[in-house]
C-alpha positions as CSV (number, residue, x, y, z in Angstrom):
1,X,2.3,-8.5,15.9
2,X,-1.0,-9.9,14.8
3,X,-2.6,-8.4,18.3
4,X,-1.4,-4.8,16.9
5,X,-3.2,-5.4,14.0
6,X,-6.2,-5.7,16.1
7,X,-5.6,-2.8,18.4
8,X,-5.2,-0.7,15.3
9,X,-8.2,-2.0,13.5
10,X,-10.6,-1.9,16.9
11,X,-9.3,1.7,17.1
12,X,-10.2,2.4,13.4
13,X,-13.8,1.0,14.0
14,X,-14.4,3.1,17.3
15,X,-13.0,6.6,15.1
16,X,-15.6,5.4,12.3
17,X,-18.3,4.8,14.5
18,X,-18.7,0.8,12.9
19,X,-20.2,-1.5,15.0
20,X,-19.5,-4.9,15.2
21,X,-22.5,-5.4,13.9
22,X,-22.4,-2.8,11.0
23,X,-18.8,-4.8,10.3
24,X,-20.3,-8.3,10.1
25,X,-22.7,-7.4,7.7
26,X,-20.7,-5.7,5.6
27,X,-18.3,-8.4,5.0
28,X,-21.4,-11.0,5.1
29,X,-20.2,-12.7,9.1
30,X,-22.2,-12.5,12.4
31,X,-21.9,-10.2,15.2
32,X,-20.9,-13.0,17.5
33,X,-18.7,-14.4,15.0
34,X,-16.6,-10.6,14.7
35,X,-16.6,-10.5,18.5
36,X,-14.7,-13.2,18.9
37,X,-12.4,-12.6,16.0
38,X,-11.8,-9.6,17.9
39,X,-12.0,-11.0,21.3
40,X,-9.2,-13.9,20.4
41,X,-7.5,-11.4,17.9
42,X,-6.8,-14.0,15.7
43,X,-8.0,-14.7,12.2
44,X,-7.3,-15.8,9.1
45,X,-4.7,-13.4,6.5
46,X,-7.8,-13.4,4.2
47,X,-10.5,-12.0,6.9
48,X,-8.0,-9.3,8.4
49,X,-8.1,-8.3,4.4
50,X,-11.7,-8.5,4.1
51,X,-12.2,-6.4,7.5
52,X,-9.6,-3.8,5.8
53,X,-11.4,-3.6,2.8
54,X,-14.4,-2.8,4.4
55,X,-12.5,0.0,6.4
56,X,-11.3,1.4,3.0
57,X,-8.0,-0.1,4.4
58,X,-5.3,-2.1,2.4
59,X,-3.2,-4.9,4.3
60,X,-0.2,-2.5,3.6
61,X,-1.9,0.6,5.0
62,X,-2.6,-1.6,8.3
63,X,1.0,-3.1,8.6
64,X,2.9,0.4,7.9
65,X,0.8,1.7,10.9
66,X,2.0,-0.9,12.7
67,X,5.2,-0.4,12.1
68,X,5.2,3.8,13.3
69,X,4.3,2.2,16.6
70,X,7.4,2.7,18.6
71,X,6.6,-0.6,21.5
72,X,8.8,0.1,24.4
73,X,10.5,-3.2,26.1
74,X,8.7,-5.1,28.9
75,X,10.4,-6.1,32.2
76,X,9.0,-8.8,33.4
77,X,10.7,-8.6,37.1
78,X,13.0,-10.9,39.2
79,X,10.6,-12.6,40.5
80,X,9.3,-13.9,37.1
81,X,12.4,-14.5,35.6
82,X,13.6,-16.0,38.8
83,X,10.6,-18.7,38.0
84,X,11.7,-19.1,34.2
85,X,15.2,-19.7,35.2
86,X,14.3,-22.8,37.7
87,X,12.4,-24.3,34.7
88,X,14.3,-24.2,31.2
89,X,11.9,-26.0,29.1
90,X,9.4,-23.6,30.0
91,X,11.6,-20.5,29.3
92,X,12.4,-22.0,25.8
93,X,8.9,-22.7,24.9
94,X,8.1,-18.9,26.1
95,X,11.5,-17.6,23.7
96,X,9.8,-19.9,20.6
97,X,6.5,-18.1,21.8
98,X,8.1,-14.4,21.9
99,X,9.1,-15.3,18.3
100,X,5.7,-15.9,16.8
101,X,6.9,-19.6,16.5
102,X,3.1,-21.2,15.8
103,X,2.8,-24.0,18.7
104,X,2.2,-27.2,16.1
105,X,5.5,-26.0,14.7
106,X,7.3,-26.0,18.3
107,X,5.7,-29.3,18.6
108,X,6.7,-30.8,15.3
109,X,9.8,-29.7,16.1
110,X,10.5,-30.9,19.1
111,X,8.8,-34.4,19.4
112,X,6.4,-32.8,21.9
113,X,3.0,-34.4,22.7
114,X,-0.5,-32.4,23.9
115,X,-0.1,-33.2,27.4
116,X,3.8,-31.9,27.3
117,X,2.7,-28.5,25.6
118,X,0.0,-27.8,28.1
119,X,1.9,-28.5,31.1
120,X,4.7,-26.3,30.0
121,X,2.4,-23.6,28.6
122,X,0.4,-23.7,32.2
123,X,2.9,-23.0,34.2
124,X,4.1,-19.8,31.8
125,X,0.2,-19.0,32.3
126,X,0.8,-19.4,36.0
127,X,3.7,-16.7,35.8
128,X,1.0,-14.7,33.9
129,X,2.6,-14.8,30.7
130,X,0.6,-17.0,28.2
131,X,-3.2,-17.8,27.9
132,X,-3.5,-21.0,27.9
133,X,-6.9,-21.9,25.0
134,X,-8.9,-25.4,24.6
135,X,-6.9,-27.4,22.2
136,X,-3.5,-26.5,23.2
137,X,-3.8,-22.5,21.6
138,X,-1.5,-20.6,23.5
139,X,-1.3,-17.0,23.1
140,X,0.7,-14.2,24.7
141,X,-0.4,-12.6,27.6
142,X,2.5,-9.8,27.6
143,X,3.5,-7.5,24.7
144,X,6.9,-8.1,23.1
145,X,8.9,-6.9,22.9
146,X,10.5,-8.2,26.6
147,X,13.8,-7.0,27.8
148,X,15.9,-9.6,29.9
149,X,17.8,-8.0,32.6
150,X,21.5,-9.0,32.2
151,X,22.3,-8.8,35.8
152,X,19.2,-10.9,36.6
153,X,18.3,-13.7,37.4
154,X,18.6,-15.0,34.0
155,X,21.5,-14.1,33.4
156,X,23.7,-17.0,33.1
157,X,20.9,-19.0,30.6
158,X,21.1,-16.5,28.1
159,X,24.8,-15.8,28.3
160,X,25.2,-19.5,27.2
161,X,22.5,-19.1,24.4
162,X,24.4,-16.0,23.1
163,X,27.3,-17.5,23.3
164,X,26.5,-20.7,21.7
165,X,24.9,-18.9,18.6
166,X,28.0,-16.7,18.0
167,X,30.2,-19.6,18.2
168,X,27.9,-21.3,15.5
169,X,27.6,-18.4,13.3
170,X,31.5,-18.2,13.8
171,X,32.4,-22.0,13.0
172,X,30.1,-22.3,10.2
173,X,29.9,-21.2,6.3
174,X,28.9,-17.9,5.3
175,X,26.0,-18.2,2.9
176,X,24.3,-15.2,1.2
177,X,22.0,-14.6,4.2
178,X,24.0,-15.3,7.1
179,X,27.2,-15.1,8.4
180,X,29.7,-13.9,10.8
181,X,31.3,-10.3,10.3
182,X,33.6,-8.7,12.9
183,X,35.8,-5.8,12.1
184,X,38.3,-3.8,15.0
185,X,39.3,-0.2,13.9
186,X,40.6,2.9,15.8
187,X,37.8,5.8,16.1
188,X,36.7,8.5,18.0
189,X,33.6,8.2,20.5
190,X,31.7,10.0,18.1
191,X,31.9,7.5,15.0
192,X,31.1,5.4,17.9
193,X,27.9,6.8,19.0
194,X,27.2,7.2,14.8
195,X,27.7,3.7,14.2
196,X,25.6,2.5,17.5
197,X,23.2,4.8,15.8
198,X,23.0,3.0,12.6
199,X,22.9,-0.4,14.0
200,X,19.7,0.3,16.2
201,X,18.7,1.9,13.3
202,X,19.0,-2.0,11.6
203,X,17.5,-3.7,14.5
204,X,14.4,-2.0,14.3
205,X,14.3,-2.8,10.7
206,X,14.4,-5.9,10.7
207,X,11.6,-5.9,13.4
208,X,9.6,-4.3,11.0
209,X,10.4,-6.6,8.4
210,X,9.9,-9.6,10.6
211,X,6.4,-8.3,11.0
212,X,5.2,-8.3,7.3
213,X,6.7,-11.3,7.1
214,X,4.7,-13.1,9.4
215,X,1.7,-11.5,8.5
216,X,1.7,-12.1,4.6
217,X,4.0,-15.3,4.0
218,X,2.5,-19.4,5.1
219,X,4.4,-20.7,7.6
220,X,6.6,-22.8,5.5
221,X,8.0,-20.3,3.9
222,X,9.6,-18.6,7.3
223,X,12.9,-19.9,9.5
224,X,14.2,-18.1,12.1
225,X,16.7,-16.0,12.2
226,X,18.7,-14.0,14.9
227,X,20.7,-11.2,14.9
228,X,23.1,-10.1,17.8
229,X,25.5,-6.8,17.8
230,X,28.4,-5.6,19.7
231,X,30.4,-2.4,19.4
232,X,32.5,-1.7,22.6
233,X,36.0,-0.5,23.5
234,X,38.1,-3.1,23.2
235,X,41.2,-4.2,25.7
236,X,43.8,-5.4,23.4
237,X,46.1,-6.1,26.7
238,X,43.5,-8.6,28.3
239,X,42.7,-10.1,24.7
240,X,46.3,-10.6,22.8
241,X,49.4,-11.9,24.4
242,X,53.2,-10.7,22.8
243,X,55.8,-11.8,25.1
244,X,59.4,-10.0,24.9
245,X,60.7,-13.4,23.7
C-alpha cells in the first residue's frame, strides 16, 4: 500500500517537473534525505502529508488515487511456492508480511528474537520475495496482491488454514464485527453470477478500506481480520443423508 503511495507521488513530481531538490526545500529536508525517503518508500504518516501539501495534494486525494488502481494478482510460480511449502515458518512470516503486519509486531507476537527474524526473512529474500534491511527491516520485494495456485504446490497448507479459520468463525460468538453467515436457497445461474458479482464487489472494498486504514490509524489501533466467501452449487445427495427407514 504505502509503496503505491510512493509510485503515485514520484509520478506526480515527474508530471510537475519537482525535483527532489525543489521538494526538500520546499518542505525544509535535504536532497539526500528525500532520495531516500523515496528510495526506501517509507516514511512517516506526517512527512507523506507534508510532501502532499507541497504537491497541493491532501492525504485523501493521494489514498483515493490509490484506490482507482485496479493491481492485478501475482503468481509467484511452482517453483517458489514449492520452496515456501518445504519451510512453514517462512511462509507464515511472508502471509504476516503480505498483510502489512509491521515486523516488531510479528515479533512481539510470536516470542521471536533478531537472529530468528532474519534467518526466516533471508531465506524469503533468497526466493526473491523480501528485502532483507540493517536492523531487521524487511520489506516486500513483490506487489500484493499474490494469488496462490489451488492445485499447487501449496495447496494442502492453505486448505488447512482456510479450513481452520471457518471452523473458528463457525464455533465461536458472533459479535458486532464478526461472525459466521451461511444461507442455501434455490436460484437461477443468473442471481448467481449477480450475487458473485456483488461479493467481489465487497472484497475489493474492503481492500480499499484496509488501505486507509493502515495508512491513517497507529498500529494499535488495527487487528486483523479475514474474510473468505463461497457461492457454489451445492450436492445435497453427497451432503445430507435420509434413509427409507
Amino acid at each position: 500500500m504505502q509503496a503505491e503511495l510512493f509510485d503515485l507521488l514520484k509520478a506526480t513530481l515527474k508530471a510537475r517537473g519537482i525535483t527532489y531538490a525543489a521538494l526538500a526545500k520546499q518542505i525544509d529536508l535535504s536532497e539526500p534525505t528525500i532520495k531516500r525517503i523515496f528510495a526506501e518508500r517509507d516514511c512517516k504518516l506526517s512527512r507523506i502529508t507534508e510532501i502532499c501539501a507541497a504537491l497541493n495534494l491532501t492525504l485523501d486525494d493521494l489514498v483515493s488515487e490509490t484506490q482507482r488502481v485496479e493491481v492485478r494478482p501475482q503468481l509467484l510460480g511452482d517453483q517458489v511456492e514449492a520452496r515456501l511449502a518445504e519451510n512453514t515458518p517462512a511462509l507464515h512470516l511472508f502471509l504476516l508480511l503480505l498483510d502489512a503486519m509491521p515486523v516488531s509486531t510479528i515479533q512481539d507476537h510470536y516470542g521471536l528474537s533478531d537472529d530468528r527474524i532474519f534467518q526466516l526473512g533471508r531465506r524469503l529474500e533468497g526466493l526473491g520475495l523480501v528485502e532483507v534491511h540493517p536492523g531487521n527491516h524487511i520489506r516486500l520485494a513483490v506487489r500484493p496482491p499474490i494469488h496462490f495456485r489451488r492445485d499447487g504446490p501449496l495447496h494442502a497448507r492453505l486448505l488447512k488454514l482456510n479450513m481452520d479459520f471457518l471452523r473458528g468463525a463457525y464455533t465461536g460468538e458472533d459479535t458486532d464485527a464478526s461472525g459466521f453467515l451461511t444461507l442455501t436457497r434455490r436460484i437461477t445461474k443468473r442471481t448467481a453470477q449477480h450475487i458473485r458479482t456483488r461479493l467481489r464487489e465487497v472484497q475489493v472494498e474492503l481492500s480499499d478500506l484496509a488501505r486507509k486504514d493502515q495508512l491513517t490509524q497507529p498500529e494499535e489501533a488495527l487487528d486483523t481480520y479475514k474474510l473468505s466467501m463461497a457461492l457454489a452449487p451445492v450436492a445435497f445427495s453427497q451432503l445430507l443423508e435420509i434413509p427409507e427407514d
